[in-house]
C-alpha positions, 0 to 999 in steps of 0.5 A, a space after each residue: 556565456 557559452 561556458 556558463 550555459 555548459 554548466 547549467 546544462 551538466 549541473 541539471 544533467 547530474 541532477 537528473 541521473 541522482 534522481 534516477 538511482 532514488 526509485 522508492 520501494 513502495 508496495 501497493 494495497 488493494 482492498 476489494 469487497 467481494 461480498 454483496 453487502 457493504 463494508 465499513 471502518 476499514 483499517 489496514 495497519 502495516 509495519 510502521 502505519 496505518 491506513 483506512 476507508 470509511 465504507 466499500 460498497 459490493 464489489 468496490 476496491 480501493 487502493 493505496 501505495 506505502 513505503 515499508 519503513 519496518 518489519 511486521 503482518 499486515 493487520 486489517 479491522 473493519 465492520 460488516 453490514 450488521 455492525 459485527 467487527 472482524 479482525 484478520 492477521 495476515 504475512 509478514 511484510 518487510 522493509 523496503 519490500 516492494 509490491 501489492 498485496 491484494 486484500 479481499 474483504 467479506 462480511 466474515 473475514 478477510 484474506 491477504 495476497 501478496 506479490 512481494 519481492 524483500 531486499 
């Protein structure tokens, strides 16, 4: 019985350490509306997918983390108060980047921050 508990104990402690080395790289998207009016139809297309919010009051922020499984800009659409689309290219992400990127939104653009580090 003694030994069967040993090897129970060492197959779980295996498993534990072969989870430990598997961290995946992901990067964090923050988008912030600093404008006084809301926003809406957001979308963010990153190298490989697309995410979205329907509407961001003044001064909201929502988050979002990925894994970056491809190389390309940061592309963001989204409608302002009045109706007006608006459409910002931002830098170029890589795969298996790891980080934030911190999008800030207004009624008439849009401007990209990232703190990433590539592989």
């Amino acid at each position: 019985m003694l030994r069967a508990n040993k090897l129970i104990a060492l197959a779980g402690l295996a498993w534990a350490l072969s989870l430990a080395g598997c961290r995946a790289r992901m990067v964090s998207f923050k988008l912030v509306n600093t404008s006084a009016e809301p926003l809406s139809t957001i979308i963010v297309d990153y190298p490989s997918a697309t995410f979205g919010k329907d509407k961001l009051a003044p001064g909201e922020a929502f988050s979002s983390s990925v894994k970056l499984t491809d190389t390309g800009a940061i592309k963001v659409q989204f409608v302002d108060a009045n109706g007006g689309g608006h459409n910002y290219v931002g830098p170029v992400l890589h795969k298996d980047d790891l980080g934030s990127v911190e999008i800030k939104l207004n009624q008439s653009g849009a401007a990209a921050y990232p703190n990433v580090v590539s592989r």
